[in-house]
N, C-alpha and C positions, 0 to 999 in steps of 0.2 A: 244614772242607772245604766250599765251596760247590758249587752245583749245576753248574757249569760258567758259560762266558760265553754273552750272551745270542744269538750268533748260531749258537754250536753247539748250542743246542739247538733254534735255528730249523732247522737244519738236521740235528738227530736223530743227530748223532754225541755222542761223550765226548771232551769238554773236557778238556786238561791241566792246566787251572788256572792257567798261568802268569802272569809278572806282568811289566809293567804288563798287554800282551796278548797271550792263546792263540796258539803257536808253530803249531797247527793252524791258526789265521786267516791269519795269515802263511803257511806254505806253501801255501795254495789264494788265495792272493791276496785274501782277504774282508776288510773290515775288521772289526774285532771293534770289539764295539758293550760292552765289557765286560762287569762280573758283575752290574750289577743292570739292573732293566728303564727301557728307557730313557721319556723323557717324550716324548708324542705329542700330535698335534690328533685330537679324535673328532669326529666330521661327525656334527651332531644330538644331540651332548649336550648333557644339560637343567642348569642352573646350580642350584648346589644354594643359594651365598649372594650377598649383593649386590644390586645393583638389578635384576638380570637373575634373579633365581631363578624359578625354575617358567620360565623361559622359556628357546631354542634362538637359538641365532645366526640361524638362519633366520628366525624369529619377526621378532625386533627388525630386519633387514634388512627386510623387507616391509613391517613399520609406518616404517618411515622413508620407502621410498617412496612411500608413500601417503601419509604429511604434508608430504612434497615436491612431489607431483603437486597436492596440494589447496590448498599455499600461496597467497598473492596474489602474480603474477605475480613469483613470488622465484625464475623460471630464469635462469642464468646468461645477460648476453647472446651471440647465435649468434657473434658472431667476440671472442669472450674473448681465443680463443688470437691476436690482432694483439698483445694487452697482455703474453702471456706466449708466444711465439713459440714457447721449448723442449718440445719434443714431452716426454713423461712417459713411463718405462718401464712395462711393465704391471706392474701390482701383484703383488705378490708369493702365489706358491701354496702350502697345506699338505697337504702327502700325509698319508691317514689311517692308521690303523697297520696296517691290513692290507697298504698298500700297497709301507707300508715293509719289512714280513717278508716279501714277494713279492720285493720289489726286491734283497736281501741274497741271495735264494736264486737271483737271476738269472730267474726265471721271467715271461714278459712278460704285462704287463698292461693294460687299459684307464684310460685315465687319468680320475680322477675327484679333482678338486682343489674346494681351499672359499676363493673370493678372501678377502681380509685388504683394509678398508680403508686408504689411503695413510698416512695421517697421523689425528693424535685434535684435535679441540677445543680451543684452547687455552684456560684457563679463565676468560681477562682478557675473552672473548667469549663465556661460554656463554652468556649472555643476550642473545646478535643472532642477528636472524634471517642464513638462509645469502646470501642477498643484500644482508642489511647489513654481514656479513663480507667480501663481494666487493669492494664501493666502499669499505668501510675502509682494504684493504689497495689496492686503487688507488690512493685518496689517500695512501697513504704511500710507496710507491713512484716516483707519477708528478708529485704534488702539493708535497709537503713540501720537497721539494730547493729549489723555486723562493720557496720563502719567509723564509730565511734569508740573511742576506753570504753566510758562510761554513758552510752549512749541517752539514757534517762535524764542526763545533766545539759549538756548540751552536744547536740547533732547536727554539722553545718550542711550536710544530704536532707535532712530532713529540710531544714530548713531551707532547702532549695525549693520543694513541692509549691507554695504557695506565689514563686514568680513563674508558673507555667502559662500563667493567666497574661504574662507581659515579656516572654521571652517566645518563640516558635522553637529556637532550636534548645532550648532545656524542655520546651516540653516534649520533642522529638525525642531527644537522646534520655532523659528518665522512662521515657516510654517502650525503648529501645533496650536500653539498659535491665528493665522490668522482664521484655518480654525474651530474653535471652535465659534470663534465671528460670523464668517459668518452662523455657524449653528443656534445661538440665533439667528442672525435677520433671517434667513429665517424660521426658527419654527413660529415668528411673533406674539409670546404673550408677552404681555408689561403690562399683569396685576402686581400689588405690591405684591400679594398673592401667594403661590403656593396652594391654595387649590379654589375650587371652588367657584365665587364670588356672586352666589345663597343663601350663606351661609350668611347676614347680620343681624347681631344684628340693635336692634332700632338707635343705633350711630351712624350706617354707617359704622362700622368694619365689614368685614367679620371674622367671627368665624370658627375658626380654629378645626376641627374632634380634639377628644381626642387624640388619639394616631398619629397625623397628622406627617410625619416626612419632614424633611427639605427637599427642591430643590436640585437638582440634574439634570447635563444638560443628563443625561444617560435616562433619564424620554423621549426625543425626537426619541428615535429607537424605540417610540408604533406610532408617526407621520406618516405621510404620506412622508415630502420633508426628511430623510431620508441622501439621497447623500453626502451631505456637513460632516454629523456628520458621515461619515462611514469612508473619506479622512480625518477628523479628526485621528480616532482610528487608524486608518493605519500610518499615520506621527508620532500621539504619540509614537506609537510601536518600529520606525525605531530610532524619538529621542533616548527614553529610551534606544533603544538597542545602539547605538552611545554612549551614557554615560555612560553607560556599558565597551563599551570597552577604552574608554580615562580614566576611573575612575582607570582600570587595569593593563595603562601602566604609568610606573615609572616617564615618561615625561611627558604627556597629563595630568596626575592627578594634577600637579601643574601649568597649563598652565592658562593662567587669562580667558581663551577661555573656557574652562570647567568651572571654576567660575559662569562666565556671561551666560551660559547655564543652570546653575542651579536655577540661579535667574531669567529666564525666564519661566524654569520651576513650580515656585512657584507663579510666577504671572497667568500661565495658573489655576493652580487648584485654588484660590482667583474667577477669571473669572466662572471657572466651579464647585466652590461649595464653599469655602470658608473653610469649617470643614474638610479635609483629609489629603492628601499630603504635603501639603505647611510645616508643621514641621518638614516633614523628610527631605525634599532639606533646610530647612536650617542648621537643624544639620549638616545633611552631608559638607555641603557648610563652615560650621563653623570650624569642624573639620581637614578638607583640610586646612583652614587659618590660623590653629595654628600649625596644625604637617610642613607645610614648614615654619614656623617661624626657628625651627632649620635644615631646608636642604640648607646649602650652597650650593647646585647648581641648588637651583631655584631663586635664587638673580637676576639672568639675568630676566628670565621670568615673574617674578615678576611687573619689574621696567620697564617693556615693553611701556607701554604710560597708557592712561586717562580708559581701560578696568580694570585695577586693581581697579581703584576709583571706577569704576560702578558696582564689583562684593562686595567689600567692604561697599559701602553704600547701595547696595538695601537686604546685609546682616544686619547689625545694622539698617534699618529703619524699616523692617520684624518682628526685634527680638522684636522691642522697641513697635511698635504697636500691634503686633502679642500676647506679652506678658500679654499687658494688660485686655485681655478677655481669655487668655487659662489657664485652670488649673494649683493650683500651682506644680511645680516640671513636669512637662511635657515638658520645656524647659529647656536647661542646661545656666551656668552662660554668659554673652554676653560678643565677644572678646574685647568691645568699653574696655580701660583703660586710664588714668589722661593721660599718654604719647599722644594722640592722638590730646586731649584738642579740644578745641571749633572747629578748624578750617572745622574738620570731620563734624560737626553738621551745621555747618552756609553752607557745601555743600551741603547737605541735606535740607535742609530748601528750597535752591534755586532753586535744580533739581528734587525734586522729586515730588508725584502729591499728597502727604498727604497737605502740604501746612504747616504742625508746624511749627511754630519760633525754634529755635535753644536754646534759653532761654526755652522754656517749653519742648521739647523731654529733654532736661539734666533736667528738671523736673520730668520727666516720670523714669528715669534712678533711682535717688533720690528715689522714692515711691519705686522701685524695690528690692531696697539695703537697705531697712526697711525691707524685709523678706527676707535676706537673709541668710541662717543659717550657712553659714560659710563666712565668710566678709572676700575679699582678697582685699588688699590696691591697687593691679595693675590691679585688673579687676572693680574697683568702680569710679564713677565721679568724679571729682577735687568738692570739697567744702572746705572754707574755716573751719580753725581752731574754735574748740570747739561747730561747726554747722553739726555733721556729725550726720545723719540723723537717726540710732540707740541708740542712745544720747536724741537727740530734735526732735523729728517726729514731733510738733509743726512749726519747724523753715521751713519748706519743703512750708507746708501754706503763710507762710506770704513772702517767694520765688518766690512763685506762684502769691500775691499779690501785689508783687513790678515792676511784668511785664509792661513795658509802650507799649502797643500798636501802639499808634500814633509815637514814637521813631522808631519801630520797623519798622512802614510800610515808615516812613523815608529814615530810612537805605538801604531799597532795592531801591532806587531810583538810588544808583550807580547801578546794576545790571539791572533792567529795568526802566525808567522815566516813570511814570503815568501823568499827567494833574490833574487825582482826585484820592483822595486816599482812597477815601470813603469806596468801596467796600475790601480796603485790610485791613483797619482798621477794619472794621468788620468781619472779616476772623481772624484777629489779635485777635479780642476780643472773638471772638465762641471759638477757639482755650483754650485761657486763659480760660472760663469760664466751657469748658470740663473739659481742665485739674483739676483744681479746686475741680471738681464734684467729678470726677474721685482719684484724691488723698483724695479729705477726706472721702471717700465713704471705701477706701482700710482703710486709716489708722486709723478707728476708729472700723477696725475687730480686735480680740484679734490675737498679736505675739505670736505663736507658741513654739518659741524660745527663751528659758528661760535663762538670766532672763531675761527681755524685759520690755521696760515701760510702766505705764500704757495708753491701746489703746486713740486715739482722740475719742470725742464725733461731731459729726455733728453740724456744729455752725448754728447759728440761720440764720444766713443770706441762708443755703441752698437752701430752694425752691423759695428764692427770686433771686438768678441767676440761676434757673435752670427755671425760667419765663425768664431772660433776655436772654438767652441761646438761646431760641426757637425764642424770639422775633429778635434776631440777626441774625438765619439764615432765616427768613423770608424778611430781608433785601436784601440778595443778589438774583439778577436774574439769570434766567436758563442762558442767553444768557453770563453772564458774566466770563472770565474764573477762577473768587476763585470760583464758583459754583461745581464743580468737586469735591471739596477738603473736601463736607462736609459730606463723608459717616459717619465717625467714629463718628463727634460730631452729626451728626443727630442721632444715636442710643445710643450715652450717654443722650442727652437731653432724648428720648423718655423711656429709663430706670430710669430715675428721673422725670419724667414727674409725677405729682400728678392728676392734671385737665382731666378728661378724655374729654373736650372740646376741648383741643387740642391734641389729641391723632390724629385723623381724619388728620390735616393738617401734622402730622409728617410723616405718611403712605403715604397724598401725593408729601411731598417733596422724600422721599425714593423713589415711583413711578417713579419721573420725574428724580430722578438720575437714576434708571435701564433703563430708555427708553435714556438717551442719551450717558449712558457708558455700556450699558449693558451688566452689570457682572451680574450673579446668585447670587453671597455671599450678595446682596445689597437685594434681594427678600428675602433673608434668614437671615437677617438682622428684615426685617420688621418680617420676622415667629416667632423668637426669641421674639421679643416685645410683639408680640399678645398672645402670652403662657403668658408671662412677666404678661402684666397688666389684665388678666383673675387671675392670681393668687393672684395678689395682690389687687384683687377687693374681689374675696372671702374669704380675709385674712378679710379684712376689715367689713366682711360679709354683703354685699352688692349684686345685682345680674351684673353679668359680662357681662350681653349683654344689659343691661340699664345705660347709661351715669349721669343719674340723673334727677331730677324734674328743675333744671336751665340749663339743656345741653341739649333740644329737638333740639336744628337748632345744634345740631354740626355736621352733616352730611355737611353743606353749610361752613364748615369752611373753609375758604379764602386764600391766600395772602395777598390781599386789605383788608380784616379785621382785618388781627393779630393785627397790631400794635396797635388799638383800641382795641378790646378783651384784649390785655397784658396788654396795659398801666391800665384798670379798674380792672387787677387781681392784680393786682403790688400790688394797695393801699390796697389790703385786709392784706396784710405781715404788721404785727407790732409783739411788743413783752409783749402785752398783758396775762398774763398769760390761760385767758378765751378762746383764739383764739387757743392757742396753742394745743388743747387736739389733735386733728385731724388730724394735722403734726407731733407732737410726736409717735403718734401709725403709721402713716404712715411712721417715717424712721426705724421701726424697719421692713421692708422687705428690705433683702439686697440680692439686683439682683445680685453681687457677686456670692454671697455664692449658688442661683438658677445656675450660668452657671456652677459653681464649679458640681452643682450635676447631673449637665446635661450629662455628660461625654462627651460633643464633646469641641474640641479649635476652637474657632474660630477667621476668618479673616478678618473686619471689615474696609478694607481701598481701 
């Protein structure tokens, strides 16, 4: 026979014992707490084992806020809550046990509760600081989506987060990485311009100061919010120094963890300027991949899992993009060779957030290995026999024009199934009709490299897909995810653009890329143009802040109107001799040869 349930004898009657529970609980409406005593929270009890023993809840609550208060500036920044809008219920309260045998007897009492922190640690981060946890998960949140195709499929960013726990310097530099983006959104300008947008010519361009020089996210420490981009500099500092020393130890320098740190590194400066750093992490990063090609005792390390692939490809997708706007000789030869063959490239195509087909990056490779002035058979693309592109610079062209698009966006249907294909076909074709631009634009400058063949001439059909071009990413919506994918071809288009009517809508697709990946290099992208077509309006001599006597509404230039505006520019393209004077004098401006003079390289993806 037991003593009775535990709430009748809180309440000093005789328990009937029943079962499950006392029919005396039941007629006085209490609930019966049953026969044994129940488990409670004691407010100030001392921990007898564990990390916590000899010590109180209270205890460890006050040494935490005091190594919170004394941290290096590791407080959250003041408008977090713009990144996580939903308000938080209050934490949850544990009444003490006196409270609760009050509460059972009805009798009313002063409330005295012991808050319970939210959430614990998770232990992939015990070893970040609480600020480095902040911009980790920023960057994953706000960062990561934008760096895959198809990021829901698979994400090799994301899948970096969970060795933060076993790298120091990945989790520096995501944390670095993190808190760079969070200082662009809280600085809070989403102009396309870095220069003041007071400044509009009659088209609707803002007009760039002479001597105007590019974006730079270091422009934000004249701001006022400040905070966020000072936890930047400070992380940067801690990465860098972190790289530093794994670079210096005989192990760490070949560990694929270093690798992958370095090509987070070069995504950071792409993010925060686009023109500096990013060529020396991938040298370096290049360099490290060819000297342990002969260290047999990094084979193990090496061959570790899918981090190899992810230092390896966001190396060859850097050089291959990277290449195609930096001066020449400013980049050293790419480690891609025939041994690696397509298979490299179709991973690239499907993980990374450029979006090229794998048939046009080995296109891109092809135009590179036309200037190349000393041709190694193991550092060049697989092309077949008698088509090797210092030979035929023609055959590169019609390469370029054997691409099938709709094949293409086929293919990735084992990879992801779409319903429509619509928008990848046109991702397929912008793609194509960069590249295009882009190789006949290089291969029809004179080779260096004597004896060399004679350069290509600009075939006629040029400014007729470099209208289709423009018309094609006017197709795809903000909302859809090839939309991401079209920084590089939106600034080929806008480099070949002749219509200063649609100069306006190229600025504002550029715009609407910065405000939803918001990188600097994309702002700096659009600075580049607007130097671009002032120069080649006064080439023309023409005036630069007047669009023309048929371009007044280009200021209202659309989405919903391209495809009308294009389709009536289209029919102006014939091969008239009479038509022609005006396109011929205008492909003799070669934006090439303008960034060649510009001295900066830049990072366009």
């Amino acid at each position: 026979m037991t003593k009775g349930c535990y709430t009748c004898r809180r309440r000093r009657i005789i328990c009937d014992n029943a079962l499950p529970t006392c029919r005396k609980c039941r007629g006085a409406g209490k609930e019966c707490l049953g026969y044994q005593k129940p488990l409670v929270w004691v407010k100030g009890g001392v921990a007898s084992r564990g990390k916590m023993i000899g010590l109180s809840f209270d205890d460890v609550q006050k040494d935490t806020e005091t190594q919170d208060n004394l941290s290096t500036s590791a407080n959250f920044p003041e408008n977090a809550e713009l990144l996580h809008p939903s308000s938080l219920p209050p934490p949850p309260q544990v009444e003490t046990e006196a409270e609760c045998a009050d509460r059972h007897q009805g009798a009313p009492v002063a409330v005295n509760r012991v808050p319970i922190p939210w959430v614990l640690t998770d232990p992939l981060f015990k070893d970040c600081s609480r600020m480095s946890r902040f911009y980790i998960d920023h960057f994953n949140h706000n960062v990561t989506r934008y760096l895959a195709l198809y990021s829901d499929v698979r994400n090799p960013f994301r899948d970096l987060i969970p060795l933060v726990s076993d790298s120091p310097v990945i989790s520096y530099s995501l944390a670095a990485t993190g808190a760079l983006h969070h200082a662009i959104l809280v600085n809070g300008e989403f102009s396309p311009m870095p220069w003041s947008a007071d400044r509009l010519s009659t088209s609707g361009i803002p007009s760039p100061p002479e001597e105007a020089p590019p974006t730079e996210i270091s422009s934000l420490v004249r701001r006022p919010s400040t905070r966020s981009y000072e936890h930047f500099l400070g992380l940067k500092q801690r990465a860098l120094h972190q790289l530093s020393q794994d670079i210096c130890d005989p192990v760490m320098r070949n560990d694929n963890m270093t690798l992958a740190a370095i090509m987070v590194f070069a995504l950071m400066d792409a993010i925060e300027s686009g023109h500096a750093a990013w060529k020396f992490h991938l040298e370096g990063a290049k360099k490290i991949i060819q000297n342990r090609e002969h260290d047999p005792t990094s084979q193990a390390r090496r061959m570790m899992n899918w981090v190899d692939d992810f230092a390896t490809d966001g190396c060859l997708l850097i050089q291959l993009m990277g290449s195609t706007l930096a001066r020449p000789g400013s980049l050293s030869k790419p480690f891609y060779s025939s041994a690696m063959g397509l298979p490299v490239l179709k991973r690239l195509e499907e993980t990374s957030w450029v979006g090229c087909p794998a048939y046009l990056l080995e296109a891109i490779l092809l135009v590179h290995a036309f200037f190349d002035l000393e041709p190694d058979a193991n550092s060049s693309p697989h092309v077949p026999e008698g088509s090797n592109p210092l030979q035929c610079p023609d055959k590169i062209t019609l390469h370029i024009q054997a691409f099938d698009p709709v094949a293409w966006a086929e293919s990735l249907q084992s990879y992801l199934y779409l319903p429509d294909l619509s928008m990848r076909i046109a991702l397929a074709t912008i793609y194509k009709a960069s590249v295009y631009l882009y190789a006949t634009r290089v291969l029809s400058r004179p080779v260096p490299a004597p004896p060399s063949p004679r350069p290509l001439v600009c075939p006629p059909d040029h400014a007729e897909v470099a209208a289709l071009l423009i018309h094609q990413i006017s197709l795809i919506p903000v909302s859809d995810p090839h939309f991401k994918c079209l920084i590089w071809p939106s600034f080929i288009a806008g480099a070949e653009c002749r219509d200063p009517a649609q100069r306006p809508f190229l600025l504002e697709s550029l715009r609407t890329l910065y405000f939803l990946i918001t990188s600097v290099n994309i702002r700096n992208a659009a600075w580049v143009l607007t130097l671009m077509w002032r120069k080649r309006d006064l080439r023309r001599g023409g005036d630069p802040s007047s669009p023309g006597p048929d371009n007044a509404t280009a200021s209202c230039f659309s989405t919903a109107s391209t495809a009308t505006r294009l389709s009536l520019h289209n029919d102006n393209f014939n091969d008239d001799d009479n038509n022609d004077d005006d396109d011929d004098d205008d492909d003799d401006f070669d934006w090439i040869q303008e960034l060649d003079d510009s001295q900066v390289d830049w990072l366009f993806i």
